[in-house]
C-alpha positions as CSV (number, residue, x, y, z in Angstrom):
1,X,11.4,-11.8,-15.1
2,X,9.3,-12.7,-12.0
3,X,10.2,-11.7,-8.9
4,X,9.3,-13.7,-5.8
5,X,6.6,-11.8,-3.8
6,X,6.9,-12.1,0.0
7,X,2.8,-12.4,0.1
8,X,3.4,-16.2,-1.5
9,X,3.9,-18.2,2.0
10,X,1.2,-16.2,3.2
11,X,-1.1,-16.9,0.5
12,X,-0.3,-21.0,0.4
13,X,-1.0,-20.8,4.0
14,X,-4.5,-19.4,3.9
15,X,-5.4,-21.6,1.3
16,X,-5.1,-24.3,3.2
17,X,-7.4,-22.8,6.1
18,X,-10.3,-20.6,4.7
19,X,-12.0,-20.9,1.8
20,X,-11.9,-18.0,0.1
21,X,-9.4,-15.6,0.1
22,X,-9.0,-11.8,-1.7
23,X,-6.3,-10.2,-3.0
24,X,-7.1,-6.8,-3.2
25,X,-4.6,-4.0,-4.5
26,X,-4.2,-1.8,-7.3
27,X,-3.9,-2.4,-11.2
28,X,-0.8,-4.1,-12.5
29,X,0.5,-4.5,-8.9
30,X,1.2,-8.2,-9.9
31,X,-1.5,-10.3,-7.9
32,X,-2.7,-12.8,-10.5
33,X,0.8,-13.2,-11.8
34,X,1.2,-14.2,-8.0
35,X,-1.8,-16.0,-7.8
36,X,-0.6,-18.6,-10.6
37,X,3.0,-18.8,-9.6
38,X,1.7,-20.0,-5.7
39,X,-0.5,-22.7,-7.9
40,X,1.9,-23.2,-9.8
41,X,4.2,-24.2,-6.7
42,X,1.0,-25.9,-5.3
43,X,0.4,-28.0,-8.1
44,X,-2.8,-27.1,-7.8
45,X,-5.3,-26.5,-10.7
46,X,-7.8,-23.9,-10.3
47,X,-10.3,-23.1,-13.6
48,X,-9.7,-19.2,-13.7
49,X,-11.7,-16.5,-15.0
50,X,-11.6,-12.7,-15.2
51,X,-15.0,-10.6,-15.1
52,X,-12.7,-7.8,-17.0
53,X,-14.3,-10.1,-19.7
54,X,-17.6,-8.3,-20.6
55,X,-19.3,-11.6,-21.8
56,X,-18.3,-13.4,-18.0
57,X,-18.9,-10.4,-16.9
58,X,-22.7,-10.4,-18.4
59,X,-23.1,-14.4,-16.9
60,X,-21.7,-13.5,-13.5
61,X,-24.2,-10.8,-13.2
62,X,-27.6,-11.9,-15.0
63,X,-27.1,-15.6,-14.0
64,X,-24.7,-16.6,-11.0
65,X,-25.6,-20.2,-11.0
66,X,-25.5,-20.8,-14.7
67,X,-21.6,-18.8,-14.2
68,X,-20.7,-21.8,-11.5
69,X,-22.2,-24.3,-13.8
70,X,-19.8,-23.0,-16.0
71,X,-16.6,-22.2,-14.4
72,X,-16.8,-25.0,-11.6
73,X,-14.6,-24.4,-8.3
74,X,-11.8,-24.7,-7.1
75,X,-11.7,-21.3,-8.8
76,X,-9.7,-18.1,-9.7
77,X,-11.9,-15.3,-10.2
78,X,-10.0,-12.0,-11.1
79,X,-11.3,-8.5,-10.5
80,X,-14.4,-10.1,-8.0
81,X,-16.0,-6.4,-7.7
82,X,-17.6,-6.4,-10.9
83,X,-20.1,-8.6,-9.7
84,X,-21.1,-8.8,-6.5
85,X,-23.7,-11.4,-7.2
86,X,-21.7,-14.1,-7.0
87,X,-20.9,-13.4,-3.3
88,X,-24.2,-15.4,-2.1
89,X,-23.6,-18.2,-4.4
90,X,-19.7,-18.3,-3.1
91,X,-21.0,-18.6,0.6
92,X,-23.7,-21.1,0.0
93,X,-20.9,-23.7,-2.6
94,X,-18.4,-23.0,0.4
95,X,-20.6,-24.0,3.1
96,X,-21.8,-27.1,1.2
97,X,-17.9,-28.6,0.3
98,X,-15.9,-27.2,3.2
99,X,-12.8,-27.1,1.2
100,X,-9.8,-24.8,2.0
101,X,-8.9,-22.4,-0.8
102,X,-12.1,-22.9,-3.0
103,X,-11.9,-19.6,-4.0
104,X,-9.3,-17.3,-4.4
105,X,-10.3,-13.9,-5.5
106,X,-9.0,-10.2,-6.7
107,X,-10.2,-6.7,-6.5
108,X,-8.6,-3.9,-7.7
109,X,-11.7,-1.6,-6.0
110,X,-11.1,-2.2,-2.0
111,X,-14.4,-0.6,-0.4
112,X,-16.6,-1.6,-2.6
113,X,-15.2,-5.6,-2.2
114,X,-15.8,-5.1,1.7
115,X,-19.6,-4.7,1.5
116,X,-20.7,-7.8,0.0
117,X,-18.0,-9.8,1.4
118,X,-18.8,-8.6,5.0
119,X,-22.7,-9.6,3.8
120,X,-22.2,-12.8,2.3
121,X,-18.8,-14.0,3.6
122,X,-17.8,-13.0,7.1
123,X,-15.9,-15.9,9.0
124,X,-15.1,-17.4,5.5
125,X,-13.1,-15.2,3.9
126,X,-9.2,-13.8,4.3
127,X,-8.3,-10.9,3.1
128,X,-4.3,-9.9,1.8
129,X,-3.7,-6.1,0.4
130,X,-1.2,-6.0,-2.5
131,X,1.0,-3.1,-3.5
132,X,3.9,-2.8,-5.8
133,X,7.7,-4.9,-5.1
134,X,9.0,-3.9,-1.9
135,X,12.4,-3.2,-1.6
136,X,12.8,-6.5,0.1
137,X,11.6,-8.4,-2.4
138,X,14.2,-6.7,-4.9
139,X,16.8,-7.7,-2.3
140,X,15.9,-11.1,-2.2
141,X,15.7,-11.4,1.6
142,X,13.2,-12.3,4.0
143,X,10.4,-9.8,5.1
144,X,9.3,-8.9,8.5
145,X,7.2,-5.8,9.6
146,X,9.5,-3.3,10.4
147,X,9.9,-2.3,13.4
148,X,13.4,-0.5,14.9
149,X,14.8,-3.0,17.1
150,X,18.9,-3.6,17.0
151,X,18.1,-7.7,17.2
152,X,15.7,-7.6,14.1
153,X,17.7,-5.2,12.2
154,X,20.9,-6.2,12.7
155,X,20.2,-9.7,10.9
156,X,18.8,-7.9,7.8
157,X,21.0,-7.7,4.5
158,X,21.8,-4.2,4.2
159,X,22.2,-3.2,0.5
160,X,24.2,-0.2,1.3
161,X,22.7,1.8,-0.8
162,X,23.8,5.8,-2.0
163,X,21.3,8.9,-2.3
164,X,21.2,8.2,-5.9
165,X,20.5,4.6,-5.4
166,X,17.6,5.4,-3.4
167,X,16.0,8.4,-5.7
168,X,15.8,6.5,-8.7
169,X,14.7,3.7,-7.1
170,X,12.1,6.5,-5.4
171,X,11.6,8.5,-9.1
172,X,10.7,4.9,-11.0
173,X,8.7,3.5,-8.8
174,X,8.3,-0.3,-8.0
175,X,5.7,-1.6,-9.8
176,X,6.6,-4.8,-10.9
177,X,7.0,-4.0,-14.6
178,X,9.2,-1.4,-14.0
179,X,11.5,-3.1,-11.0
180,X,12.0,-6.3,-13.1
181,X,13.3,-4.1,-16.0
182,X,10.4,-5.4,-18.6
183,X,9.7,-1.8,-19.3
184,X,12.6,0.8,-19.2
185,X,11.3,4.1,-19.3
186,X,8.4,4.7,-16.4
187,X,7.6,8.1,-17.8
188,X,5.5,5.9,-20.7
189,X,4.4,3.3,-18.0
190,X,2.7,5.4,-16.2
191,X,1.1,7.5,-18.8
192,X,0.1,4.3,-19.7
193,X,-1.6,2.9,-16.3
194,X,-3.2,6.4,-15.9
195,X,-4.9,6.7,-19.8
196,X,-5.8,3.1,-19.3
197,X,-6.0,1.0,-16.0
198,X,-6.9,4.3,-13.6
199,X,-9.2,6.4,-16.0
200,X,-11.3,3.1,-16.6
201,X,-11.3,1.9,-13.2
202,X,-12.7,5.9,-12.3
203,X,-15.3,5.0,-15.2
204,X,-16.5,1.6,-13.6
205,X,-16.7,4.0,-10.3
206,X,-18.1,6.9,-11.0
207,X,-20.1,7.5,-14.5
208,X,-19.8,11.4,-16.3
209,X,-16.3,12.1,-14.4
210,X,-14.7,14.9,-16.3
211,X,-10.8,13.0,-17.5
212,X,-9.0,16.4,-17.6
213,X,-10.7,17.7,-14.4
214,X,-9.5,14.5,-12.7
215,X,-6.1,14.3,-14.2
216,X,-5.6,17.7,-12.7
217,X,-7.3,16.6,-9.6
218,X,-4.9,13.6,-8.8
219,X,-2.1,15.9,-10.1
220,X,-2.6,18.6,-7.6
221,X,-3.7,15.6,-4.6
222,X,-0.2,14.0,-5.6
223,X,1.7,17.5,-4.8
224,X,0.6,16.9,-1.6
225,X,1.9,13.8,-0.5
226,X,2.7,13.2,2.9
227,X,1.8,16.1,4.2
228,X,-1.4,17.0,6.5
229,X,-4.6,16.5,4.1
230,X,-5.9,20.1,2.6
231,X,-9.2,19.7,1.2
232,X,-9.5,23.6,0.5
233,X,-6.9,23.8,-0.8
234,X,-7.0,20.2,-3.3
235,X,-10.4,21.8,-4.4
236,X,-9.1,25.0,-5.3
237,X,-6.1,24.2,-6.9
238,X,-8.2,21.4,-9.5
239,X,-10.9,23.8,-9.7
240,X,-13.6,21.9,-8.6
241,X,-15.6,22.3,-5.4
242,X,-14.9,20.8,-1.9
243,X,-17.7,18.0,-1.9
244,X,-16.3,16.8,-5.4
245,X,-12.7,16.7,-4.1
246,X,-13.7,14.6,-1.3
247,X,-15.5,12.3,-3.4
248,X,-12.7,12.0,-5.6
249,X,-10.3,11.2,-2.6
250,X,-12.5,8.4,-1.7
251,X,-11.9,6.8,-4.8
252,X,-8.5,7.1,-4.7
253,X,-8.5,5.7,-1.5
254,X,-10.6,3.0,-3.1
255,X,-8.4,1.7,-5.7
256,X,-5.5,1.7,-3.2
257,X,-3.6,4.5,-5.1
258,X,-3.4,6.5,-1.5
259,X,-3.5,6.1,2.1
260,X,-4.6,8.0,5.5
261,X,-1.9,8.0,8.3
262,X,-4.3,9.1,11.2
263,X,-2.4,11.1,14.6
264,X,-1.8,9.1,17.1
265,X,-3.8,10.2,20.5
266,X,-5.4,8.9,23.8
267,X,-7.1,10.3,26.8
268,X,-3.3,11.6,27.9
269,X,-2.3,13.7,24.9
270,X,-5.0,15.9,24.4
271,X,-3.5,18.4,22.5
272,X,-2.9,16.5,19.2
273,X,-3.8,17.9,15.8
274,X,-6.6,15.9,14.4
275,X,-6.1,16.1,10.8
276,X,-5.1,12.8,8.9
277,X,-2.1,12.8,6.3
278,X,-2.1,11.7,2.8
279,X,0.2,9.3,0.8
280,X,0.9,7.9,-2.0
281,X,1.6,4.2,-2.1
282,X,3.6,4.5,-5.4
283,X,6.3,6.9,-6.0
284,X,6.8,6.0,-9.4
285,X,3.1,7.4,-9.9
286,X,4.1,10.6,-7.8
287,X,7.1,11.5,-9.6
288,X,5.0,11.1,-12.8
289,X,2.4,13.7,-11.9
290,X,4.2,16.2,-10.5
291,X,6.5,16.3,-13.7
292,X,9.6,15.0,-12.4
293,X,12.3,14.6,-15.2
294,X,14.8,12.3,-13.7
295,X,16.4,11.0,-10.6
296,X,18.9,13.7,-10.3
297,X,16.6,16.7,-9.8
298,X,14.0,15.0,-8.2
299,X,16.8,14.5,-5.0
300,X,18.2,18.2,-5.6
301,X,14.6,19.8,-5.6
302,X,12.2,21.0,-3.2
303,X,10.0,17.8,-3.4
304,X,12.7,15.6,-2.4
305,X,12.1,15.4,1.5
306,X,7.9,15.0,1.0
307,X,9.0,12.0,-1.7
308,X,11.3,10.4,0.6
309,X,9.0,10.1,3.2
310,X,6.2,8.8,1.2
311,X,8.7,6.2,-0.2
312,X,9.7,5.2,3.1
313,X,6.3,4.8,4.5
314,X,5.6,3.0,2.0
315,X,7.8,0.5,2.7
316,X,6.5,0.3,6.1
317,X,3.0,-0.4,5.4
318,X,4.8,-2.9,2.5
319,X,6.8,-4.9,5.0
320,X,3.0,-5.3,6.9
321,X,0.7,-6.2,4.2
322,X,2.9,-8.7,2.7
323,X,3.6,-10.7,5.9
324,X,-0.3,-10.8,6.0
325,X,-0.8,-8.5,9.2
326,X,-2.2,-5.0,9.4
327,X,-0.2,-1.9,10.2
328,X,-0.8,0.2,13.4
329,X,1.1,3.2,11.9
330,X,0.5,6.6,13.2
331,X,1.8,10.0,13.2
332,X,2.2,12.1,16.3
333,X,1.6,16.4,16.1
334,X,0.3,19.1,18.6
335,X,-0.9,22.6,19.2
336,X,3.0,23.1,19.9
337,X,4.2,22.0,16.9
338,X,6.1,19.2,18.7
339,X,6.0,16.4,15.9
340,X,6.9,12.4,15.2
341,X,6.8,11.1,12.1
342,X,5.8,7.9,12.4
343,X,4.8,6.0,15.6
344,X,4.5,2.0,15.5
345,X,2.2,0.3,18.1
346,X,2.7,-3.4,18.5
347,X,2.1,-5.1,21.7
348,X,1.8,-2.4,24.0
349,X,4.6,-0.4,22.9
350,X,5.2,2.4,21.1
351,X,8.4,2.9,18.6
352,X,8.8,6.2,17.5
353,X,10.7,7.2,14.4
354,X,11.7,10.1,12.4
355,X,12.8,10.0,8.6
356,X,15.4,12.6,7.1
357,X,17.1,13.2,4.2
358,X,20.4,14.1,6.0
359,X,23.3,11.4,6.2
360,X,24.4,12.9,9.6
361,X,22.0,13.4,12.6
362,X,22.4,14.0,16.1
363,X,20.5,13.8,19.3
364,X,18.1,16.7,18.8
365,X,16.2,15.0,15.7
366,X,15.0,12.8,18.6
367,X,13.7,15.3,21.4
368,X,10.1,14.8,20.3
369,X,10.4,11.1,21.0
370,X,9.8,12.0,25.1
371,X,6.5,13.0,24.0
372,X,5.7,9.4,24.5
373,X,6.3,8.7,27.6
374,X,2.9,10.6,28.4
375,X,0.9,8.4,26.6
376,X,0.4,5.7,29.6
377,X,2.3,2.8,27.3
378,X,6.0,1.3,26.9
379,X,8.3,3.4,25.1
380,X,10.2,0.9,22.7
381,X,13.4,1.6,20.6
382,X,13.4,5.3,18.6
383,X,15.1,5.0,15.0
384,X,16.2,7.9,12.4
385,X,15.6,6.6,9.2
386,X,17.9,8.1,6.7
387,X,20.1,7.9,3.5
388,X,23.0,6.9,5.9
389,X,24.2,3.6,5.1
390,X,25.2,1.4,8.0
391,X,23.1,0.8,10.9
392,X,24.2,2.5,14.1
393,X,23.0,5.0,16.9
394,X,22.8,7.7,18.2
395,X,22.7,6.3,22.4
396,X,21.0,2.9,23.7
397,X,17.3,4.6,23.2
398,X,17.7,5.7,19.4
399,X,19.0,3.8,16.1
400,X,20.1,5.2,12.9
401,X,18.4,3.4,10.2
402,X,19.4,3.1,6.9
403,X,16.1,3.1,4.2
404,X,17.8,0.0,2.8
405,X,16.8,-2.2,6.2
406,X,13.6,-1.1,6.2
């Protein structure tokens, strides 16, 4: 069953302005199954290719111009990083016919896309990032970056959802194979995506990688989500030495399987920790690598705060990239150990927000929040973001944000 992706409008919409456009994201996150449905919609044909194809592959690489002889545009070309030949020849067919949505493109290796596109096709060229369903999208309602104001919130469909709800939503996952029920056990899905999808796409990176060394690498990474990023101690715990760790974070970071939240800082808080944390984008994967065996003890267990938070973030950066828009997401720490968890910046304002696992909070979970006022910028609407589940507050200044209106 296909699920409606909120990234649809914005797709159709860029089509009909640039001429190219890539949708970068992940394995199996659904974007060609995306791509099809919005030409579908469309009625638009496109010829459509994928370089996975070794023989394409081959014609893309030795001979671009025989490959657009070929497979003439308008034209879907799936996983674009394989060959990066083709980026001249994209430029030169899209200067020459000034058509709108010529090309649509996907990448499942994000930095490696950027350098010929930001070669060959600056100016003519959008760029969407695809993760897995957002819980919006399995609610059927209408996404909008988050953000915690009472006037965009309070017209939101709450699900009401339980603990439970939420940590088997959080210990599945939401890649779309899983959330539309196709597959029913994710245990075997993602044993799957990491044997096949992940371990090839770390071949294609990186040749003489050692499997089991990285399988214990990503393990041990993944025991860490959201919290401040430990090189040291990533290194030590995979057995492999610093340099390598870092080299294998980049990839990660490459094939959109985590994130960097970065502190947030100016010239008038000075006493900020500098570090960067690390997430996950999928908790599905998560729960799967740190040998979670269901639901139940996943929310009674140590891990459960660190995995609600990275699901929650998540959803943040979610509700962002599928409205087409980039996420100025930050965390806030000092030297006093006087923390945020998350601070939004949009338009001169800063939101500040803090996500717990309690149902009840009161007014000290939000003393940090005066920390902003130093910062030289509006101080918008705070939010706790927890399992409660109706919207509320806790005074005028500070909202109590169920993780079903996010």
């Amino acid at each position: 069953m296909y699920i409606n992706r909120h990234m649809e409008e914005v797709l159709l919409s860029l089509s009909n302005q640039y001429p190219c456009i890539l949708v970068t994201g992940p394995r199996q996150v659904g974007k060609t199954t995306m791509i099809k449905k919005v030409l579908e919609k469309k009625g638009k044909i496109m010829t459509y290719v994928t370089l996975d194809d070794l023989d394409i592959r081959q014609t893309a690489k030795s001979d671009p111009k025989l490959f657009f002889q070929l497979y003439k545009p308008p034209i879907v070309i799936d996983e674009i990083q394989y060959a990066p030949e083709l980026f001249p020849y994209i430029k030169i067919i899209a200067d020459e016919n000034q058509n709108a949505g010529e090309f649509i493109l996907t990448g499942s290796q994000v930095y490696r896309l950027m350098k010929g596109i930001s070669e060959s096709l600056a100016g003519r060229i959008a760029i969407l990032k695809m993760q897995g369903l957002s819980q919006s999208e399995m609610f059927r309602r209408e996404n909008q970056p988050f953000i915690p104001e009472l006037n965009i919130l309070t017209k939101r469909n709450n699900p009401m959802l339980d603990m439970l709800n939420i940590y088997e939503t959080i210990y599945s996952g939401l890649m779309p194979a899983i959330a539309s029920g196709k597959y029913k056990e994710s245990t075997k899905f993602y044993s799957g995506y990491v044997s096949t999808y992940l371990q090839k796409d770390i071949r294609d990176i990186s040749e003489g990688i050692d499997e089991l060394r990285f399988f214990n690498f990503i393990t041990a990474t993944a025991c860490r989500t959201a919290q401040l990023l430990n090189i040291a101690e990533i290194a030590r715990d995979s057995q492999i030495d610093q340099k390598t760790a870092n080299r294998w974070l980049d990839i990660l970071e490459m094939l959109g399987i985590i994130y960097y939240i970065y502190p947030y800082s100016n010239n008038l808080l000075k006493r900020t920790v500098k570090r960067q944390k690390m997430y996950f984008y999928d908790t599905g994967l998560v729960t799967y690598l740190t040998k979670w065996s269901n639901a139940e003890t996943l929310m009674t267990g140590a891990f459960s705060g660190a995995i609600l938070e990275t699901f929650v973030m998540s959803e943040i950066m979610k509700s962002y990239y599928n409205a087409g828009k980039e996420p100025y997401v930050y965390y806030y720490r000092d030297v006093d150990m006087r923390e945020i968890d998350i601070i939004i910046e949009k338009d001169g304002t800063l939101y500040p927000a803090e996500i717990k696992k309690a149902v009840s909070v009161n007014k000290n979970v939000a003393r940090s929040f005066n920390i902003i006022a130093k910062s030289g910028l509006k101080q918008g609407t705070g939010g706790i973001i927890n399992i409660s589940s109706k919207l509320s507050a806790i005074d005028k200044d500070t909202l109590i944000i169920p993780i079903g209106l996010i």
